[in-house]
C-alpha positions in Angstrom: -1.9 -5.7 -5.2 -4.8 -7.0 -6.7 -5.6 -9.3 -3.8 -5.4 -6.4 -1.5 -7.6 -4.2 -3.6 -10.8 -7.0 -4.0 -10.4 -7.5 -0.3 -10.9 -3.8 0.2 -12.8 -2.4 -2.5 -10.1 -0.7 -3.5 -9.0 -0.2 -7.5 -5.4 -2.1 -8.0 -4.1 1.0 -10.3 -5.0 3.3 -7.2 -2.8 1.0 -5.1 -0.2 0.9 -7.4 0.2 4.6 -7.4 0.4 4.9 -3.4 3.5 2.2 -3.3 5.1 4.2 -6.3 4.7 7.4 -4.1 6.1 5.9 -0.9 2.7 6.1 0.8 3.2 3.0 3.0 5.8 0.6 3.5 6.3 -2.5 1.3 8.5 -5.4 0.8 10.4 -5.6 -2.3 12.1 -8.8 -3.6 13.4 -8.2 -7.0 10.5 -6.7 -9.1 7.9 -7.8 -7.0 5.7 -5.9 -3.8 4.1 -7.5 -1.2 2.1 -5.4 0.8 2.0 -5.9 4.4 -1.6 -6.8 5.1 -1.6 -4.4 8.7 0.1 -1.2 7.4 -2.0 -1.4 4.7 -5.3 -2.0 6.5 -4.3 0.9 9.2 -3.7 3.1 6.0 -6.9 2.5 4.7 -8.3 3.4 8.3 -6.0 6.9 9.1 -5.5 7.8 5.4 -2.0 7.9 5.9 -1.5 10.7 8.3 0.5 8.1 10.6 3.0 7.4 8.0 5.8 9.8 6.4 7.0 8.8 3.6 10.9 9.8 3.4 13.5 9.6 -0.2 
């Protein structure tokens, strides 16, 4: 996550928050996230109006 948020300018709690909400999908193996680096991007771009997040 913090990768992801020097590449974007983008602070690493902030993107912590959106994964904990559901805001995009990510892959989970044990306790870590990796984010996948298109969804991401694409949600940086739309704001997240493509994706719905369902519980």
């Amino acid at each position: 996550m913090r990768m992801k948020g020097e590449h974007y300018r983008f602070p690493a709690f902030a993107i912590r928050t959106l994964v904990k909400r559901g805001a995009f999908l990510v892959i989970q193996v044990g306790n870590r996230m990796y984010i996948v680096r298109d969804v991401f991007a694409d949600y940086m771009q739309k704001g997240g109006e493509a994706f719905i997040a369902s519980h």
